[in-house]
N, C-alpha and C positions, 0 to 999 in steps of 0.2 A: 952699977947694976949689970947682972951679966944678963949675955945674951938668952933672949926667952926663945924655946922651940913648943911648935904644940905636935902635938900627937894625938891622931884620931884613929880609931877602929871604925870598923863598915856601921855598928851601931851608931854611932855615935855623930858619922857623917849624915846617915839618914838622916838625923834629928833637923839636923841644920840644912840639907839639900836631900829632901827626898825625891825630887824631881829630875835627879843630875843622870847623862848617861858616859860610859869612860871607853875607850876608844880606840884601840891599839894602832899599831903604826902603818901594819898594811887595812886599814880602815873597818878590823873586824869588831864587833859588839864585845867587852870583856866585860863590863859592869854594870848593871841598872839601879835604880834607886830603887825603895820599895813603893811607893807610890806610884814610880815610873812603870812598875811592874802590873799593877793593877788598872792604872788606864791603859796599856797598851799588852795587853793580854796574850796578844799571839805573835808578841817579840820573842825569839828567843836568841841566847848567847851564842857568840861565835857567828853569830850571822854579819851579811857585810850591809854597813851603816847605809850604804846609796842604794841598796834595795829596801830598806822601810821609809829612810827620811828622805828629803831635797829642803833645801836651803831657800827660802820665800826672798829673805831678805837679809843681807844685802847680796846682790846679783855676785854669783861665782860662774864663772865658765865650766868648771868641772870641780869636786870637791875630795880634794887629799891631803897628805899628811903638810905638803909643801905650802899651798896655798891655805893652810890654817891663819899664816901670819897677818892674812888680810882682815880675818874675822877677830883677832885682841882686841878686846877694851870696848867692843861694839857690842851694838844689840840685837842681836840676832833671831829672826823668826823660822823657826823652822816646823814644816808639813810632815804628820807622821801617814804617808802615805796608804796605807792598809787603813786607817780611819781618817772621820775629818776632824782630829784634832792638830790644834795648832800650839806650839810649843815657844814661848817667848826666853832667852837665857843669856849667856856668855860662853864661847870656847876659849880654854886655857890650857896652856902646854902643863904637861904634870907628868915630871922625869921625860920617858921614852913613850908617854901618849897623851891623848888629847882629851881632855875633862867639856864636857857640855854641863851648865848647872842653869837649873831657869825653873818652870812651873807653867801650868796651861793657863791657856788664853781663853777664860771661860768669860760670860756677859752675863748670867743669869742663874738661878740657884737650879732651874731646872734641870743645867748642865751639869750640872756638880753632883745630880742625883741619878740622873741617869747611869752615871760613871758608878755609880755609891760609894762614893768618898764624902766622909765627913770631916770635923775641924783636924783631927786629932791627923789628918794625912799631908798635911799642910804643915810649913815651917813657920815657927811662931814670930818670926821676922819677915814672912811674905806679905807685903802690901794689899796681894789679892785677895790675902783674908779678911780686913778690916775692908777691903771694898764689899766681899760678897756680904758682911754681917749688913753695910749698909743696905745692899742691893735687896739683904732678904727683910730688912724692916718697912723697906721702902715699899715693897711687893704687900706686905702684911697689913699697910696704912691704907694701900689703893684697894687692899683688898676690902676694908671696913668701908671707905671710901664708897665703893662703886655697892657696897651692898647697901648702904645707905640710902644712897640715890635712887635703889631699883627699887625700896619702900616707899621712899618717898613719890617715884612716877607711880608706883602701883597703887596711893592713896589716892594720888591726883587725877589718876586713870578712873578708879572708882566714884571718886564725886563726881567726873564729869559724865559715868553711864548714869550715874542715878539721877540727876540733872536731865541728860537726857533722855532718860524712861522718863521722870516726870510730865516732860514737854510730848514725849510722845503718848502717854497716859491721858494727859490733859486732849490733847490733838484728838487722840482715841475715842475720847468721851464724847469732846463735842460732835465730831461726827458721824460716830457711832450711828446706824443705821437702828444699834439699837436701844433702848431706852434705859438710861442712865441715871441711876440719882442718890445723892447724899444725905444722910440724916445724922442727927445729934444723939449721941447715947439714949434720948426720951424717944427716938421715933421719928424727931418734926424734922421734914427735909428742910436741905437751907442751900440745893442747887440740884440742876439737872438739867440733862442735855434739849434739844430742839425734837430731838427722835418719841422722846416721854412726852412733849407737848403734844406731837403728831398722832399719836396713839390714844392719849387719853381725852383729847380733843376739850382740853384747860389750857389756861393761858397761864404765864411763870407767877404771877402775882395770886391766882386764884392755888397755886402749887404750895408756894414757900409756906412753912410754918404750919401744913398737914402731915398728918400722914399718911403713910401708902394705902394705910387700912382702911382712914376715913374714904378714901378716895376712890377705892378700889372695892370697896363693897357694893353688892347687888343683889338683886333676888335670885337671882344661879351661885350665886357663891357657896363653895361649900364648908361649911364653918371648919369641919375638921382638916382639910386642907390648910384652914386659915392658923389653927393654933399648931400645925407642923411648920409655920413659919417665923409665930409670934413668938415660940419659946425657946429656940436656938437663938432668936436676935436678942434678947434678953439677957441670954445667956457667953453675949459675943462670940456663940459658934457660926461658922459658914450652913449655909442652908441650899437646897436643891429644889424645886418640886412645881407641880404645873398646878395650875388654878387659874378662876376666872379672875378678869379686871373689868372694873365700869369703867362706863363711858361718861363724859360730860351732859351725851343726849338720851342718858340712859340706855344705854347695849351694852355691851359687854365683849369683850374677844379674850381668846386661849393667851396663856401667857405663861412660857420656861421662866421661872423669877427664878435668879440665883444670886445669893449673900456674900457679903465676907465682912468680917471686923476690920477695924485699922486700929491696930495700938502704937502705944510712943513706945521711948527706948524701955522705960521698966516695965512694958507688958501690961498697962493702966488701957482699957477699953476707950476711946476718943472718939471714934466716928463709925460708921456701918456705910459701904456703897451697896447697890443690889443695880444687876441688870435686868430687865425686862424685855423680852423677847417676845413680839408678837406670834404664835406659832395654832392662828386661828387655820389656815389651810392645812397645818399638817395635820391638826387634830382632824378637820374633815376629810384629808383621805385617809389617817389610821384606822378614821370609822366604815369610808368604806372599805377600806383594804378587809376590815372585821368582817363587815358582811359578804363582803368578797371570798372570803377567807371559811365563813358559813355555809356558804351557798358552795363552794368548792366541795369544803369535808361534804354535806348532805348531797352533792354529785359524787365523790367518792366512794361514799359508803352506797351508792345506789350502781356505781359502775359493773358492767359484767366484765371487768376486766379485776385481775384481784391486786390488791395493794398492799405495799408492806414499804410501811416508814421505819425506819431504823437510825437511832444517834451514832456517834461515834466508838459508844461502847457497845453498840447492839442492843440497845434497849429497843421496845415498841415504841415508837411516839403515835401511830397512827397504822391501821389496816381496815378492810371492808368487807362485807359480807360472801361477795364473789371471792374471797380468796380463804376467810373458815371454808363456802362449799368446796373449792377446788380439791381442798385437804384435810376433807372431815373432818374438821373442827367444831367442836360441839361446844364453841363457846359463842358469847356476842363479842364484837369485833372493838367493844367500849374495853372489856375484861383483859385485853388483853394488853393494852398501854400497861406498858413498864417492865414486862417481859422481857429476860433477859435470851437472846435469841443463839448465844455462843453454841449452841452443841443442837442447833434446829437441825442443821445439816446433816445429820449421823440420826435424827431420830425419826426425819423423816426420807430417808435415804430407801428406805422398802418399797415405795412408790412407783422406784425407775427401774427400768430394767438395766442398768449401768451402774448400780448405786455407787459403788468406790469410786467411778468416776464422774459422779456427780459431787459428792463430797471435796474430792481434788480440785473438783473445776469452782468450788465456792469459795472453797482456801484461795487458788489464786486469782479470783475476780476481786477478793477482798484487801490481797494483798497488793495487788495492781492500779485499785483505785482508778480504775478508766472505765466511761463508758463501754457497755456492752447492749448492742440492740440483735433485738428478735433471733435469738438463740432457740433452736427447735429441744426438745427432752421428749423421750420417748417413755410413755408408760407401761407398766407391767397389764393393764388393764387395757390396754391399748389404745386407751388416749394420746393424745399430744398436747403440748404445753409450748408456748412461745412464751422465753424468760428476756425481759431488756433489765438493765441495772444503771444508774444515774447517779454517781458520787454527786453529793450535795458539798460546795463551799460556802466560806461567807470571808470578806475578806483574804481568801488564796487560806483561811484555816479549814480543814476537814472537821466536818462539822455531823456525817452521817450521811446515808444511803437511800434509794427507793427501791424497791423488785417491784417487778409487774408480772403476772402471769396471767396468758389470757388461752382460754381452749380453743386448739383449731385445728383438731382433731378432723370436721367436715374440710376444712379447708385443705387441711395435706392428703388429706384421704380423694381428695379432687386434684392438688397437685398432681397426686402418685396417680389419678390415672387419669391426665392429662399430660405427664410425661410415656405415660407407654402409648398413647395416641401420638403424643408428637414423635415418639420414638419410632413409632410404626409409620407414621406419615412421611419421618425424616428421613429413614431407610428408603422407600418407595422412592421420593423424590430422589434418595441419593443414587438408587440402583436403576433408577428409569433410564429411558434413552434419550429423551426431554430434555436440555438444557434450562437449567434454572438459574435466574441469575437475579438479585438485588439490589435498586441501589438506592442512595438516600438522595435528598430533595439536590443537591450539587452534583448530580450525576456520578456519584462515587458507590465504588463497588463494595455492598458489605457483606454478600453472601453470595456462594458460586458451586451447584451440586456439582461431582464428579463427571455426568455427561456434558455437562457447560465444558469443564477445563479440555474431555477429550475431543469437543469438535473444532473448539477456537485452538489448543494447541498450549493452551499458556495452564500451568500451574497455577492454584489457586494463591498463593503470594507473590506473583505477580499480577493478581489480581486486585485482590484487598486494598483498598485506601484510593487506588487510580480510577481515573476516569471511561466508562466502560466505553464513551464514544470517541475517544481518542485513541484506540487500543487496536478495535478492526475497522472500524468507518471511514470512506471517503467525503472528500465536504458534499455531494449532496446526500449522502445516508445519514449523517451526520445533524442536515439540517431536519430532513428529516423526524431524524431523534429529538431534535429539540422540540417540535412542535409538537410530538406526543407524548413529550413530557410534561408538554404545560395543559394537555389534557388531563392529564393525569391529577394533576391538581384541581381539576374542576370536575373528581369524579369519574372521568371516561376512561371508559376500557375497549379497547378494539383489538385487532387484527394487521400487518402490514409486513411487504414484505423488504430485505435490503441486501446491497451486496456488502459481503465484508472479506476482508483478508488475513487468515490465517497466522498464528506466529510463526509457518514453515513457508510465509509466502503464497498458499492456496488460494484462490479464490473463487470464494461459495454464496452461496443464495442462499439465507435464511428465511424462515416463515416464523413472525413472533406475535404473539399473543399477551398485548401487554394488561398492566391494572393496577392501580392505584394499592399505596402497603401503608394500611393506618394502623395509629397505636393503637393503646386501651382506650383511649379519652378522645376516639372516633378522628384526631386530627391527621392528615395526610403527613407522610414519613417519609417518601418513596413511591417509588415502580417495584414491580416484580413482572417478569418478563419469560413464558418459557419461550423457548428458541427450539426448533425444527429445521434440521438441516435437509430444505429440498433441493439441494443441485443437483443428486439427479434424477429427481423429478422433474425439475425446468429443463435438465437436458433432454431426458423422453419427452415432455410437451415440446420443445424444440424440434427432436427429431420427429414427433409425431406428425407436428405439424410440418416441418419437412416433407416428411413424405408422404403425407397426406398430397400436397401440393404436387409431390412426385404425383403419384399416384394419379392424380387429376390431372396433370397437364400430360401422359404419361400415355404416348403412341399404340403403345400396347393397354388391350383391356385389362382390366382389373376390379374383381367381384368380391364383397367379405358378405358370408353367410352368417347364421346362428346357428348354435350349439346343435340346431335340429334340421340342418342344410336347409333352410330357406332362407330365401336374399335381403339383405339390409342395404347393403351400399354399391352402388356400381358406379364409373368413370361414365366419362364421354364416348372415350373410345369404344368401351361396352356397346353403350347404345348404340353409334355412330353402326359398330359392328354386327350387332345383332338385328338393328330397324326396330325394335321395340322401344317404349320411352319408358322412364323410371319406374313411376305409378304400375306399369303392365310387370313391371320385373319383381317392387319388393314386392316381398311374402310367398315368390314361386320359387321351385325348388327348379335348381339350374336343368338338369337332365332331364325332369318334366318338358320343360319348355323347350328347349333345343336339341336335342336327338330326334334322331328320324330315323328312315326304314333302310337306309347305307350304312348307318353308324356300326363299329365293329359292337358284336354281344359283347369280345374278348375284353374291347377295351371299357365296358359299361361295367362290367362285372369284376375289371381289375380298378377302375374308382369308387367305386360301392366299395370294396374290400377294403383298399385304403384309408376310406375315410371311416370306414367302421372299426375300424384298427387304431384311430387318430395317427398316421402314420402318412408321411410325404406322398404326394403323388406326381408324377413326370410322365406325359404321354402326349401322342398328336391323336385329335379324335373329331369327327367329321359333325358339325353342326349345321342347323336349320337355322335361316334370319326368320322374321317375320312373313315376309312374300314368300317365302318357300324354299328359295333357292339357298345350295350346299354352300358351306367355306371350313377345310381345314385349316382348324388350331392346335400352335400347340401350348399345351397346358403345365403349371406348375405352379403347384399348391402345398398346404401344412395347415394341420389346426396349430391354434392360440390358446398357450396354456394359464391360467392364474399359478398363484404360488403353491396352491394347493395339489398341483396337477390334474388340476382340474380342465376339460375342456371348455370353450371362454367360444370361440367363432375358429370360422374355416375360412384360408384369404385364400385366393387364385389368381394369376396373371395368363393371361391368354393369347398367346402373338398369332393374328393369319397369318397363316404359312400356305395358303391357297396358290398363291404364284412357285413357291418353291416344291409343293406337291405334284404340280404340272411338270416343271423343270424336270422334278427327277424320276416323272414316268417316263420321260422322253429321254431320261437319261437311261432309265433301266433297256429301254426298247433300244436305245444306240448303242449301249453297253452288249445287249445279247446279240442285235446285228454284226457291230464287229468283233465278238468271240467268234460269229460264225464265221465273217470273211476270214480270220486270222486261221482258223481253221484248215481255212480252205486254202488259204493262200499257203498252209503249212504242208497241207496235202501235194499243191501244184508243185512247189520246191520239193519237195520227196521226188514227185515226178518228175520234175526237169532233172534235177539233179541224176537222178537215174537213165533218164531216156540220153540226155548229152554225155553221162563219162561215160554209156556203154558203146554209143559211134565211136568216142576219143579214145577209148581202149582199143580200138579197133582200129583204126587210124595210126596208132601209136604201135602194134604187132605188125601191123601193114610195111611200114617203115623198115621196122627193122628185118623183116622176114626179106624186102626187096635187098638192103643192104646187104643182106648174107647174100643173097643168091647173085646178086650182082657186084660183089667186092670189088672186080677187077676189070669190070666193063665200064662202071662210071667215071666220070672225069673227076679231078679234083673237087670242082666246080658244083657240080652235080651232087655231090657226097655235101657237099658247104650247105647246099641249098635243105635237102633233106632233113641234116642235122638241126637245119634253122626252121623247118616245119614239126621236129620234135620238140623242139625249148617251146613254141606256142601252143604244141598242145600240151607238155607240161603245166606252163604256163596259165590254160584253162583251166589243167586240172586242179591247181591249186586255187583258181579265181570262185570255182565250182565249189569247191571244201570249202575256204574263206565267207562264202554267203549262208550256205549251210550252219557254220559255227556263229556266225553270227545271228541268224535268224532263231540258234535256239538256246542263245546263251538263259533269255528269262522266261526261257519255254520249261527246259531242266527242272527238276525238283530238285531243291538241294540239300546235301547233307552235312549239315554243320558239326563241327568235330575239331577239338586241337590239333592243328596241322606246323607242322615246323618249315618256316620259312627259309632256313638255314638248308636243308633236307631239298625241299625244291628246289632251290637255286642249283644245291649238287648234283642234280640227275639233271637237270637241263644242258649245264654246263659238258656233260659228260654226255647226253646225247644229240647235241646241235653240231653242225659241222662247224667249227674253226680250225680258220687256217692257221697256219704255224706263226708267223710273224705277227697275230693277234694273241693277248692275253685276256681272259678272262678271271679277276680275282673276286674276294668275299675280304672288304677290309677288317669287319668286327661281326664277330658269330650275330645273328639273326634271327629276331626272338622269335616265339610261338605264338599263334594266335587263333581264335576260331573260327573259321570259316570254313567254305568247299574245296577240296584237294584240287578237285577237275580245274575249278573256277581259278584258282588263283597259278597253277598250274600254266593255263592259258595268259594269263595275267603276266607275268615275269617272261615269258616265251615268247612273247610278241615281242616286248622292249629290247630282250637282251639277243635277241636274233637280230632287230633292226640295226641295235645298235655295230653288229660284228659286221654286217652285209653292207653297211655306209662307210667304213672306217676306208679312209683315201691314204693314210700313214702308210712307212716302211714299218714303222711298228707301233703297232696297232696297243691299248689300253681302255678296256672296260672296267670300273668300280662300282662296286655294289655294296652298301651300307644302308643305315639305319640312325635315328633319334628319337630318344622319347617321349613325349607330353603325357600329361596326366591322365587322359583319357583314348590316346591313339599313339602310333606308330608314323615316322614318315620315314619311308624308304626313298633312296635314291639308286638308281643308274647312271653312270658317269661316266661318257665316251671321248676319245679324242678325236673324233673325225671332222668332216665339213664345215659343221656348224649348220644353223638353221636360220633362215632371213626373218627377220624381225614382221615385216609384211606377214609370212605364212607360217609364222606359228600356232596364230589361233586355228588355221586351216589345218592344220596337221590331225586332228582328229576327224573329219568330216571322212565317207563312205568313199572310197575310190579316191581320194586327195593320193597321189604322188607327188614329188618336189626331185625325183631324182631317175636316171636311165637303168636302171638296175633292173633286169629279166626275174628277178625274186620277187619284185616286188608287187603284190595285189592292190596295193590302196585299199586294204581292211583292216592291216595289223593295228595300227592305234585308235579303230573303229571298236574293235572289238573290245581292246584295252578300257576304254573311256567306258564302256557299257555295262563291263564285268565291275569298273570301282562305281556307276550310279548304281549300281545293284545294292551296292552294300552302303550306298549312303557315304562314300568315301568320296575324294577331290584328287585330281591331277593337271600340275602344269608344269612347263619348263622353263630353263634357263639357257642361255643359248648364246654363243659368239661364231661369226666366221672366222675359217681357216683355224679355229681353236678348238672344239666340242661343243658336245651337248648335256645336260642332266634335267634328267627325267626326276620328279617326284611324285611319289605317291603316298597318301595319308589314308592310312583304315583305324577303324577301333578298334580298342584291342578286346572286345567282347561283343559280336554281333547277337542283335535283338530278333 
């Protein structure tokens, strides 16, 4: 036989391995089966084999062309990774690649269909086919199997509910509350519960073998109730319906009987149960509920309030005579049950003065289904109407509606003008000046006018809800408050007053006037409280009383008149001063009673005019006491106006000035004596001054007329002597001018005028004798000021001459400057000479004070200095070292008065 070859085409291998995949050498995908193709769907060719498969079994380290040699002859599992299918086969070398041939590893036919492969995908020599035929009859048996069984529990299940409804049936019956019982297709019970015994008050043996009719009949029974029982049970129909039941002792009670047949399986009548329900109480409240229900309708139909019942569909079920009259309806209120009410709204809609939106507002009250109370309607006629609306349920079903409509027309019409009173009360109270304040039984604030908020300070929402006496009170105002709160509950209204504090920290004195705030139904609510800011009224009574107490303990008199200058009130001091007692003073008029026949007319006739003027008066004026004798007072008074400027009283305070009248006649009498002496003493200086320089002038010609004539006869000596009898009368004659100027420096009249100080200094300087080796300078120009050219002339001339005639230097420096304050000048002179001894500088000013040998010198120069700056209210002193200098200051203002 020769050798056999076979030869397959790609058909033909499917047939035989449709599951095979072929495998080239670098590990790329080159052939799929066709089956292979259909379960692994998103293979495709040319792709590399270790990115779909891995090799489950047996373990390869890495899988290539080399290590195929391990996988021959074996059985190989391989994972196609992109799904979970598992691939069972053989790898075989074929030529120059690698053959995989196998089939999936399925368990269950569900696998198979998922995939949707059927037999015909499968090689008719795969084992796993005749497994899965088995797998899927096997599936098909369990399937009858288990349907079997779910009949047969569902039979078993059912006999054992009906079993146990039986037992709870039977359970039911016995102890059914309510009366049970059994009869035989004729009627005749043949069982029944304890509940039926209870009821009909028979015993089971006087029961069995009756029936319900014999049993149950009475003289209330109503026959025709009775054959709507007899001929449905006859008929083995179920029955419903109430009627009477007798009693044992002859009574009777209400009874719900209700039937049912019991038939067998072919629908053959066998028994009748009926239950029996005692339902004697409900019948007696249905009936009163009826007459309830009577006596309701005939209060309805009598109500002045109008009614309108309405079903679901808007039918009438019910309305009343007040509500035909509201809306001219000219029917009976019986007529109008069943009336369909849909288009009422549109017909009666002319009524309102709003009609469309009256119509709107019916639409959607209707459509909202919710209560609506006492809604106001305003009529064309100008009534008012108050509408409420009341959806009816019964079980959460809507079941229809009520309207009410009742007139109250008087009522708004009392509203409307019971709001423009309270409008008007509430304005008053808001625009008062009166603090108004509210609060309820917990001391909480529930109303606060605008004057409230402006005295306490707080805004009215800081008000509201808080407590009014934690807000300004201290603990005792505080308690206070609480104790006339609890007046307030028992009625009381009073007066009282407290300190409180401010929300800006003030602290004021209120005056409040409280009172109890009740409802409508007279029970207490509250306080209401107005508040009156008197602090400063407690301040005037403070100060009144102050100075009232002035006033009375108050050294000096003091008198308050009325409106008509006669006396009300007088001090101690008064009387004390005048010798009269109180009683002798009110009601007299003051200058009746204390003027006398010294008093000036001038000064009589200028307090008359003041006080007729209502205008101050200030004057001294001479009174009488009681015993007669005079005392200067003086006086100072003003009338007292109200707000009206009106005059009110006339006050006066009265000081004796009797001691100080005496002083200052003694002073005027000393005052004109020494005008006289100064006078006179001014006249005697005239004449001394005259009568002594005209001998010294004489004396002084004398001299020198001897010296001529005798030039050359006298001795040195001689000439020394004479010379030294001219310097002292020099001397004199300057001692004689020096008294002179001084005695009339505040004799002069002066003429006040801007004078340059700068100006004076330079005519002095340029007409005083200095000597050469003395400087006189001006460090900073030297302002203007006003006063007497003479005076100050004098002033500078004294200083700066002292200053040049003391200087003991080879070179001699006078400084003369200035600085300025606000209101003055201070000048200085500043010498480098001697210096002045500490001991006798305050003496340096005194009349004739010298400190030094100098033949110039008078002892007047800084006399006269010191008198010319008292004159102008001005100050000088100095500063002063030995052996160094001196400096002079003087301070003037720079505007004399």
């Amino acid at each position: 036989m020769g050798k056999l070859e076979f030869k397959f085409d790609e058909n033909s291998f499917n047939k035989l391995y449709p599951f095979y995949i072929l495998i080239s050498k670098d590990l790329k995908i080159i052939g799929l089966g066709k089956s292979m193709k259909k379960v692994c769907k998103d293979l495709k060719l040319n792709s590399n084999f270790n990115d779909n498969f891995s090799i489950r079994r047996p373990h390869l380290d890495a899988f290539n062309f080399e290590s195929v040699n391990e996988l021959i002859d074996q059985l190989s599992v391989v994972d196609y990774t992109k799904d979970r299918l598992v691939l069972r086969g053989q790898f075989q070398f074929l030529q120059d690649a690698i053959l995989f041939v196998g089939s999936p590893w399925f368990v269950s036919m569900d696998q198979i269909r998922s995939k949707n492969l059927v037999f015909n995908d499968f090689s008719i020599s795969d084992p796993l086919l005749d497994l899965l035929h088995i797998l899927n009859n096997q599936e098909l048996t369990t399937k009858e199997l288990n349907e079997s069984l779910v009949t047969i529990s569902k039979q078993k299940n059912k006999i054992k509910e009906r079993q146990e409804e039986l037992n709870r049936l039977s359970l039911v019956a016995s102890t059914n509350q309510s009366g049970v019982v059994f009869t035989k297709p004729d009627g005749k019970i043949f069982w029944c519960n304890d509940a039926y015994l209870k009821h009909t008050g028979y015993s089971i043996d006087e029961i069995i073998g009756k029936t319900p009719i014999e049993l149950g009949r009475c003289e209330a029974t109503d026959n025709a109730q009775l054959h709507k029982m007899i001929q449905p049970f006859f008929k083995g129909e179920p029955f419903s319906l109430q009627l009477v039941h007798g009693r044992k002792d002859g009574s009777y009670f209400w009874t719900r009987t209700r039937g049912q047949a019991i038939k067998d399986e072919n629908g053959k009548f066998i028994e009748y149960f009926a239950i029996v329900d005692d339902i004697s109480t409900e019948v007696e409240a249905r009936t009163k509920i009826v007459e309830s229900e009577n006596r309701l309708s005939t209060l309805i139909k009598n109500l002045e309030t109008g009614i309108l019942l309405e079903d679901q569909n808007r039918k009438i079920l019910l309305s009343n005579k007040k509500f035909c009259s509201l809306f001219s309806i000219d029917a009976n209120p019986d007529q109008l049950v069943g009336q369909d009410c849909s288009k009422s709204a549109e017909e009666s809609k002319f009524f309102f003065n709003e009609p469309d939106n009256f119509v709107k507002r019916i639409a959607k009250i209707l459509a909202e289904k919710k209560i609506v109370q006492n809604e106001i309607l305003s009529l064309v006629d100008g009534r008012y109407f108050e509408r409420s609306y009341i959806p009816i349920y019964e079980e959460g079903v809507y079941k229809g509606h009520l309207w009410t409509y009742t007139d109250v027309t008087l009522k708004v019409r009392y509203n409307e003008s019971l709001e423009k009173e309270k409008q008007k009360y509430s304005s008053i109270i808001a625009n008062m000046n009166l603090g108004l304040l509210e609060v309820n039984l917990d001391d909480e604030v529930t109303f606060a006018n605008q004057a409230f908020c402006d005295i306490s300070g707080f805004a009215l929402e800081d008000l509201l809800g808080n407590k009014a006496s934690g807000k300004f009170l201290d603990e005792e105002s505080r308690a206070l408050l609480e104790d006339k709160n609890k007046l307030r509950e028992d009625g009381v209204s009073d007066s009282y007053e407290v300190k409180v504090t401010t929300k800006q920290g003030k602290k004021k004195t209120w005056l409040i006037s409280g009172a109890p705030n009740y409802d409508l139904k007279g029970e207490p609510i509250g306080s209401i409280g107005i508040h009156l800011d008197i602090t400063e009224q407690k301040e005037q009574e403070e100060e009144l009383f102050l100075l009232s107490l002035i006033a009375e303990k108050n050294i000096n008199a003091v008198i308050i008149c009325n409106r008509n200058g006669e006396i009300e009130w007088v001090n101690k001091s008064f009387i004390t001063m005048s010798g009269y007692t109180k009683e002798e003073l009110i009601g007299k008029k003051p200058g009746c009673l204390l003027q006398g026949k010294n008093t000036s007319l001038e000064t009589i006739n200028y307090l008359k005019e003041q006080i007729r003027k209502g205008l101050p008066f200030n004057c001294e004026v001479l009174n009488y006491s009681k015993n007669g004798g005079e005392y200067w007072v003086s006086v100072q008074g003003q009338a007292l106006y109200n707000k009206k400027g009106e005059i009110l009283k006339y006050f006066a305070i009265e000081e004796n000035i009797t001691q100080r009248k005496l002083l200052e006649i003694q002073r005027e009498e000393l005052v004109t004596s020494l005008a006289r002496i100064n006078q006179e003493l001014e006249d005697y200086a005239q004449i001394v001054s005259h009568d002594l320089k005209s001998p010294l002038r004489s004396i002084h010609s004398l001299i020198s007329w001897i010296k001529e004539d005798n030039d050359k006869e006298f001795s040195e000596q001689t000439l020394q002597y004479l010379s030294m009898i001219e310097s002292k009368v020099e001397k004199m004659d300057h001692l004689i001018h020096g008294i002179l100027t001084y005695a009339k420096i505040d004799k002069v009249d002066e003429v006040i005028e801007a004078i340059s100080i700068n100006d004076i200094v330079k005519n002095i300087i340029e007409m005083i004798d200095i000597p050469e080796n003395i400087q006189v300078i001006i460090k900073n120009e030297l302002p203007t000021i006003e006063a007497d050219k003479f005076r100050m002339q004098q002033l500078f001339q004294n200083i700066i001459s002292n200053a040049v005639n003391y200087i003991d230097k080879e070179e001699g420096l006078v400084e003369v400057d200035f600085f300025e304050k606000e209101h003055s000048y201070v000048f200085s002179i500043k010498d480098n000479g001697p210096g002045i001894a500490l001991e006798n500088q305050e003496k340096m000013f005194n009349t004739f004070q010298s400190f030094t040998n100098s033949e110039k010198s008078t002892g007047l120069g800084l006399s006269i200095v010191k008198k010319v700056i008292e004159t102008y209210k001005g100050k000088i002193w100095l500063e002063s070292e030995l052996k160094v200098g001196t400096t002079f200051f003087i301070k003037l203002k720079k505007q004399q008065q």
